[in-house]
C-alpha positions as CSV (number, residue, x, y, z in Angstrom):
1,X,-18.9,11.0,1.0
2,X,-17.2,9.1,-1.8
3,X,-15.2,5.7,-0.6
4,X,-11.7,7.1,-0.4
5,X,-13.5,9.2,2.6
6,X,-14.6,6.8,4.4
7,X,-12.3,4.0,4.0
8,X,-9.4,6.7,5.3
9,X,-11.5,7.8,8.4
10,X,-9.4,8.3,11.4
11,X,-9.9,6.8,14.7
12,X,-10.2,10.2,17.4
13,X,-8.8,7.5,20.1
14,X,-5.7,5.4,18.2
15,X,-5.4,7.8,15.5
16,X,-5.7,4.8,12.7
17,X,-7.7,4.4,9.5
18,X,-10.5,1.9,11.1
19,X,-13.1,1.7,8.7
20,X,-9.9,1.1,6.3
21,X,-8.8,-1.3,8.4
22,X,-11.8,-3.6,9.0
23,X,-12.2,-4.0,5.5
24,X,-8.6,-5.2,5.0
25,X,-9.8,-7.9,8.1
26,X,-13.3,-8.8,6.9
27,X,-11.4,-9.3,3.2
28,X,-8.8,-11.7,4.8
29,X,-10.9,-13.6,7.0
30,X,-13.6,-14.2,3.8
31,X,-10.5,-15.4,1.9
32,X,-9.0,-17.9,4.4
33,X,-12.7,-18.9,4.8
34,X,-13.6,-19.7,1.4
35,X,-10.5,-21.0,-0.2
36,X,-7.8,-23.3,0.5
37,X,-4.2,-22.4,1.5
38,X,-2.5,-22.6,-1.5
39,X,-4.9,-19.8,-3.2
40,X,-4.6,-18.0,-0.5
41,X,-0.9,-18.0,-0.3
42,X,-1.2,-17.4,-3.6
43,X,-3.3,-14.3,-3.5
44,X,-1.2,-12.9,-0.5
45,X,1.9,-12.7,-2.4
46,X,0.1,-11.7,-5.6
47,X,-1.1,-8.7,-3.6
48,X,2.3,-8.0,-1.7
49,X,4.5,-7.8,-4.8
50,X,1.5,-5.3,-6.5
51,X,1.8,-3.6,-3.2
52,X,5.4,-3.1,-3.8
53,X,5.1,-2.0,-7.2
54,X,2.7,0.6,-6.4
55,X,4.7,1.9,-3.8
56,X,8.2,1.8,-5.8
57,X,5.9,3.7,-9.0
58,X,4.7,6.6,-6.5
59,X,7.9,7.2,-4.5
60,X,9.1,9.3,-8.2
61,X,5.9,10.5,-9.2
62,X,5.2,12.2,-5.4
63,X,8.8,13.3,-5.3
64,X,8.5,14.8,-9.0
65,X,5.3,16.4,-9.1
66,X,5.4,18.0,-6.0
67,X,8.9,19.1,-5.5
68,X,8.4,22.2,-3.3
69,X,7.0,19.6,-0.7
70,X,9.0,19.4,2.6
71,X,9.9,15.5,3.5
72,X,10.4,14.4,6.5
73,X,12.4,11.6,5.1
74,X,15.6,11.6,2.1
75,X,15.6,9.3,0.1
76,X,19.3,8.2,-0.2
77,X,20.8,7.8,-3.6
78,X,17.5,9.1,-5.3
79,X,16.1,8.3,-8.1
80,X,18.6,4.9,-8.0
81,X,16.9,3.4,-5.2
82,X,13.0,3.2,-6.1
83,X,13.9,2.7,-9.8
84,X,15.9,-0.8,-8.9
85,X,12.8,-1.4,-7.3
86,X,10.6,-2.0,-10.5
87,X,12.2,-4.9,-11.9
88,X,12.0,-6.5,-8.6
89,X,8.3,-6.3,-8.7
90,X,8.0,-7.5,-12.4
């Protein structure tokens, strides 16, 4: 079982990726232990804007590898919208 296995097991009960999801916890709670606000703060944002990025760099790459895919969801005015994304994040 590698770590993308277990770190996206699903919860039979709530349906949610706990052992995912505790790490995300036990990470946040060491870091507003160990270090002082600003770093935190700091870190958090770091983290949100690379979270951004990531998710306006796969939003193409899914949609363009995998075309035949059926999606729930349409993007509206795609490609525009995730690609005036990327400068955002920068």
């Amino acid at each position: 079982m590698g770590a993308n296995d277990a770190l996206t097991r699903v919860s039979d009960r709530y349906g949610s990726p706990w052992v995912g999801a505790m790490v995300v916890g036990v990470s946040a709670a060491a870091l507003s232990f160990f270090s002082d606000l600003v770093s935190a703060v700091t870190f958090t944002g770091v983290l949100i804007v690379v979270e951004y990025a990531l998710v306006a760099l796969s939003a193409p790459v899914s949609r363009m590898r995998q075309r035949s895919l059926a999606r729930p969801w349409r993007m509206p005015v795609w490609p525009c919208h995730p690609r005036s994304r990327w400068p955002a994040s920068a």
